[in-house]
N, C-alpha and C positions, 0 to 999 in steps of 0.2 A: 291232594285233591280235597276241593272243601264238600261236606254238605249242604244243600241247597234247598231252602224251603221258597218255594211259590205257592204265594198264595191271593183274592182278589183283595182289591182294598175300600170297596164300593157295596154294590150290591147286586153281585155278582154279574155272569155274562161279560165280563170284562177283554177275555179274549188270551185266559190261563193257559188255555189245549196248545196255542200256535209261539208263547213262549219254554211251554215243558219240550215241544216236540223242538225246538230250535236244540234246548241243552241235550234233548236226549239223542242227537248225534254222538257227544261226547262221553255221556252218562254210561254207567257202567248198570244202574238199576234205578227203576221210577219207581216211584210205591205211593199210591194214594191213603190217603189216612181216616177221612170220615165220609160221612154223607152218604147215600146211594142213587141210585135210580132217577131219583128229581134232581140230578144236575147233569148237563150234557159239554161237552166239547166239541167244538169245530173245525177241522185243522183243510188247510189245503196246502195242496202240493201239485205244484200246474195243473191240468187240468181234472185234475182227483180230489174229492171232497169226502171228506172221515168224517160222519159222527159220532162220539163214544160219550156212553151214559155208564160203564163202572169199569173196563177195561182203561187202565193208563195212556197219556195218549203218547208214551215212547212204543205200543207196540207197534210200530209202523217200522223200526230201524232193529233191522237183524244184530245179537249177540246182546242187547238190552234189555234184564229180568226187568220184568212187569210186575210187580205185588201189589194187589190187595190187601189194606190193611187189617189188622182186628179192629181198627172202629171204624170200618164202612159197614153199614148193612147192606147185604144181598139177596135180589131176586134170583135164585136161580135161572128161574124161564127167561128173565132175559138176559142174566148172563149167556147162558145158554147159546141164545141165539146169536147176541153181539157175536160168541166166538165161530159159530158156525156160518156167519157174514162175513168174517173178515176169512175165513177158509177160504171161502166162497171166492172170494176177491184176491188169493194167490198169497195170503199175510202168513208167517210162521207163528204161530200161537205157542209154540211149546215152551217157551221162556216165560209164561206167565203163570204165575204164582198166586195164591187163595188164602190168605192165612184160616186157617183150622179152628181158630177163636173167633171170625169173625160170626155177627149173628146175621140167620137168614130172615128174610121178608117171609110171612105165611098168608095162604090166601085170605083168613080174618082178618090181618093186617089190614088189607086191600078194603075190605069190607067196612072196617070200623071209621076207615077213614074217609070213605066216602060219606060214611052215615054220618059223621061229626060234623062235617062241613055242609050237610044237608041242613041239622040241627040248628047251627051257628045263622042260617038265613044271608041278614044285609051283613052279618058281624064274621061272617068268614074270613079265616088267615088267608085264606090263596094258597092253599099246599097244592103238590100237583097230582094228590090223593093217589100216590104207588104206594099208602102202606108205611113211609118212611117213620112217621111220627108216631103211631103203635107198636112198632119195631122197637124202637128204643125205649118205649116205655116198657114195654116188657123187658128189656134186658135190664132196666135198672131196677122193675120188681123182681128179678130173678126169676122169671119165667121165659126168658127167650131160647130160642132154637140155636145153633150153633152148626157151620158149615161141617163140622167133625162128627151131628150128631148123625148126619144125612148118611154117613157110612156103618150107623150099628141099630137096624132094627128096633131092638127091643129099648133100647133108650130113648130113640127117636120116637115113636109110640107110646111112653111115658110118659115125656116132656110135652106133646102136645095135648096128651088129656089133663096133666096139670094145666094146660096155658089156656085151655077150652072152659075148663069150668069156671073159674069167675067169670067170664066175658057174656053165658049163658043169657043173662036178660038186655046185654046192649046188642046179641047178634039174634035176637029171636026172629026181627022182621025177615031174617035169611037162615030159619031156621030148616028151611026145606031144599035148600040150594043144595043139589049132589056134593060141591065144593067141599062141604063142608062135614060131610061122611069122614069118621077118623080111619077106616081101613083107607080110604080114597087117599085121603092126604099124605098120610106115610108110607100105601107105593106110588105114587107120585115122587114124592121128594127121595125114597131109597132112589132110584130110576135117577134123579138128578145127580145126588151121591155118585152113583158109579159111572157118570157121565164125568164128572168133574173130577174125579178120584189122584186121575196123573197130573193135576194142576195143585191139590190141598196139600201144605207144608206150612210147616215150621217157620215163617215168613220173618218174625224177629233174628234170628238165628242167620237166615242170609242177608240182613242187613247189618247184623253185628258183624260180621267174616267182611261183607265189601268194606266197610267203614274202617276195620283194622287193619285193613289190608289198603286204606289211603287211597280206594277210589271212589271216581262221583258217586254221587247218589243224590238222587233229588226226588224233595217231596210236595206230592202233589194234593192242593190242597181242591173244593169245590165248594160254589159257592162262594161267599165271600164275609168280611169282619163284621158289616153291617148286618148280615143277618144270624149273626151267635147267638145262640140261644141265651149267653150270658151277656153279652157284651154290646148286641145290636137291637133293634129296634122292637122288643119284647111287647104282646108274643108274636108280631107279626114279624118273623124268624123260621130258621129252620130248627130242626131239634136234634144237628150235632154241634160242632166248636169248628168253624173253620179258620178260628187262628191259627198261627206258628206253630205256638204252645202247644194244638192240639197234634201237632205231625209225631210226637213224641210217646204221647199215650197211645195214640190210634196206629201204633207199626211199632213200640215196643224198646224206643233205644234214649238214650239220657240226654237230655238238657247240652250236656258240654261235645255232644255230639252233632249237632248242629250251629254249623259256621257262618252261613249269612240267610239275608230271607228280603224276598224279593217280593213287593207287591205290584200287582198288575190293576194300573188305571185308565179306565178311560178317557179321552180328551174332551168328553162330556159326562153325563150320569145318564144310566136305568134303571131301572127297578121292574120287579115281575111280582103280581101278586099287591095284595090288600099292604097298607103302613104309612106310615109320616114320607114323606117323600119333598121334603122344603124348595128345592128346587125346581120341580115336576112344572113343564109348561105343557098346559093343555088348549096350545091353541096352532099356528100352521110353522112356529119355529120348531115345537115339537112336532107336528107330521113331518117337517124337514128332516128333523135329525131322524126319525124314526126309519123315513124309506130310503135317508142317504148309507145311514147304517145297516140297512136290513137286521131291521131291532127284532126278530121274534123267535121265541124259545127255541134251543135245540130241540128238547126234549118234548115241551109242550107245544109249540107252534105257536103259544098266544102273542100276541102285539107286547112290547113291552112299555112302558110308561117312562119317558127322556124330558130330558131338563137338562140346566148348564153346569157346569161343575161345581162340587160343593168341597171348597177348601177346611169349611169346618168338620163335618165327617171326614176327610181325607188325612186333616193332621190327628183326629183321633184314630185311624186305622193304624195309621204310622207308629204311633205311642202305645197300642197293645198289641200288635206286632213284632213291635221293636226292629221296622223295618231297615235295612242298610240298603236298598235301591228302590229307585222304581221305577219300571216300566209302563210308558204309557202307549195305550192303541188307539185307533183309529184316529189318530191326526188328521188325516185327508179328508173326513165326511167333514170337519167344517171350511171344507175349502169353498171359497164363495159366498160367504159371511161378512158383510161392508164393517159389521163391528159384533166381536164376541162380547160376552158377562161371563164372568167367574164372581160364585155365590162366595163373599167374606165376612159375612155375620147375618147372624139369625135376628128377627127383632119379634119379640111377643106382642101379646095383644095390648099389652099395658105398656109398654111403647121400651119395657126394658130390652137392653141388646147383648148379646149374648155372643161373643166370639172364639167361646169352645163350645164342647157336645153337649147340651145339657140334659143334668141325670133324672130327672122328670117328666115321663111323657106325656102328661098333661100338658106343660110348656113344650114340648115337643111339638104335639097334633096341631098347635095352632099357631106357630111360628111362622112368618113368613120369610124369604132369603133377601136380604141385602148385598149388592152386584159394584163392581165395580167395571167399566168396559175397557176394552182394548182392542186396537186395530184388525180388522182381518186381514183376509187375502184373497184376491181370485186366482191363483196358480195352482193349478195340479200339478199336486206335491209327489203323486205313486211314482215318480220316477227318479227320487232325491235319493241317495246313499251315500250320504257325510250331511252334516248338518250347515257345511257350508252351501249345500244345495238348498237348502229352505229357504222362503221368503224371511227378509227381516221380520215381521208380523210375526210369522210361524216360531221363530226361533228366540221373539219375547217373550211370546206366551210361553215354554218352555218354563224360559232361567225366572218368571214370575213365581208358576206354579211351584220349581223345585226350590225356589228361597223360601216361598212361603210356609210350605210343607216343613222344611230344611231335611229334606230326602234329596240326592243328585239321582235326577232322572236319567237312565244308564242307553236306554234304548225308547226309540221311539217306530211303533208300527205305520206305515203310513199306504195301507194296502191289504189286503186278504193274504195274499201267498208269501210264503215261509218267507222269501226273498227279499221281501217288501218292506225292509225294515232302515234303521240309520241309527248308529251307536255315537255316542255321544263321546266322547273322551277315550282313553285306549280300550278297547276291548278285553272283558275279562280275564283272567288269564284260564278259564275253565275251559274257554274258546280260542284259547292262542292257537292257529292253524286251524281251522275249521275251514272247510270249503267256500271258495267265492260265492255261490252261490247263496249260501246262507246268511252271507259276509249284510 
């Protein structure tokens, strides 16, 4: 059995949750790798609607370990909650796993990050201010918390008076918030500790044992390539790595350990949050795709910003991924389209054209998309399963998109529910016998 990285190949929102929960019928452990709290999933399953913001979205199918990587950051309080939601709702939690290195969100977090984005004014990134991006920056000053510390006291009560005192003049304007009391905070978070206690392990360790042991495992990644902190659209980014590469770091296991890696595309583009965005239509094509997609945050509910697909960031996703498939979603919202565009080069202001990513985001910000059109369709497509059910039109755009890419688009969504989907050529063999209904 191989391993499997998923990951977006856009900018994020792509529709990640409803391809991991598809493999993780089969999967034997889901393990998310970075990011926290500011990324959500949305998965349905007939008339049942999941959202998950750090919880995997295989917990939904019994006997599949869930881990948390060491490089997601966590809120407790809504880990917390997620797992006492999905109690709630009749779900087995007990397969899911915490890695012990990962670091925790702390209420300064929450704090700093609001005040930075107050600071920033018109120039704000768009974070979705839980904390995410002070979190990490403390772990790379070596001042961060750690899920392991929440179980010993007198560490944990060290480490946040070291992580408190330089922060003293950025958090004075909240210098009187209870929150921020250091007995408050450390029983507070002991109290989370021994709440999470039977979840915290050794999370590399049971991925080394599945993986030797030759079954699935897939990694789940959040967010998407476009927004790396290294590699996407700096800094209007998030501040982990949601490439491939990073499933390795962020959950603990080697390079030749991973066997294929799967990017999930939209049949158009979004984006959430402040950036270059070359394609972005800001007039009724975009409200089109916006209310046909129901474009608006898991996590944050805001509108998301759509436009048509951009072939030039898509074959760069592909090339620092090192993608071997892709999956594309929401095919159906552009049903009803007399004639699609797919963006095939950028052209700057000086009239130069640019038909890969260019590493300048000065030439970035001011690039416009050059389109090429192709036929639409008026058929509702949600009830096609083979792709000889698709309109010719539909089934262009397709082998256009994956020549151009030169990724073979493997499966195509074409619908919300798990079911809703139409595979392209034989099916995996990761899914050889999977149920019709998935089929």
């Amino acid at each position: 059995m191989p391993s499997i990285v998923v990951v977006g190949a856009q900018w994020g929102d792509e529709g990640k949750g409803k391809v991991v929960d598809l493999l993780a019928e089969r999967a034997d452990v889901v393990a998310r790798f970075q990011g926290g709290n500011n990324a959500g999933h949305t998965i349905v399953h007939g008339e049942d609607v999941w959202k998950f913001h750090l919880i995997p979205s295989g917990i939904l199918h019994p006997g599949t370990t869930c881990v948390i990587g060491n490089g997601v950051v966590v809120d407790p309080a809504v880990l917390t909650a997620e797992i006492d939601g999905l109690r709630e709702r009749g779900v087995d939690v007990s397969d899911l796993k915490v890695s012990a290195n990962a670091h925790v969100i702390m209420p300064y977090h929450l704090m700093l990050d609001q005040a930075g984005e107050a600071r920033l004014g018109k120039l704000e990134i768009g974070t979705t201010k839980r904390g995410i991006g002070p979190c990490y920056a403390d772990k790379a000053l070596r001042l961060g918390i750690r899920v392991q510390d929440m179980l010993d006291e007198k560490i944990l009560k060290k480490k946040i008076m070291a992580a408190l005192e330089p922060k003293r003049l950025m958090l004075r304007p909240f210098e009187r918030d209870p929150a921020l009391d250091l007995q408050t905070i450390t029983e507070q978070y002991l109290t989370f500790g021994h709440r999470l206690e039977q979840h915290i392990a050794d999370t590399a360790s049971i991925l080394h044992r599945a993986i030797d042991e030759g079954r699935l495992v897939v990694f789940e990644g959040a967010q998407a390539a476009m927004l790396d902190i290294d590699h996407g659209t700096y800094p209007f980014v998030t501040s982990s790595n949601p490439v491939a590469g990073a499933a390795c770091i962020g959950t603990g296991v080697g390079p030749r350990d991973i066997d294929e890696v799967w990017g999930v595309v939209k049949a158009y583009a979004t984006r959430v949050g402040a950036g270059p965005f070359p394609s972005e239509l800001e007039d009724a094509t975009g409200e089109r795709l916006r209310a046909g997609g129901h474009e608006f945050g898991t996590t944050t509910g805001r509108p998301r910003r759509t436009g048509w697909l951009d072939l030039i960031a898509l074959r760069y996703a592909a090339r620092i991924n090192g993608l071997t498939a892709l999956v594309m979603t929401k095919l159906d919202v552009l049903g009803g389209f007399d004639t699609l565009r797919i963006c095939t080069a950028y052209v700057g202001e000086d009239g130069a054209r640019f038909a890969s990513f260019p590493y300048h985001q000065t030439v970035l910000h001011h690039v416009t998309a050059e389109y090429i059109e192709l036929p639409g369709w008026s058929d509702d497509i949600s009830g096609c399963r083979s792709e000889a059910d698709l309109p010719p039109a539909a089934r262009e755009y397709l082998r256009y998109v994956e020549e151009a890419v030169g990724v073979p688009i493997i499966m195509v969504g074409v619908g919300p529910a798990q079911d809703e989907i139409v595979w392209r050529g034989p099916r995996p063999a990761v899914l050889a016998g999977a149920p019709a209904e998935a089929a």
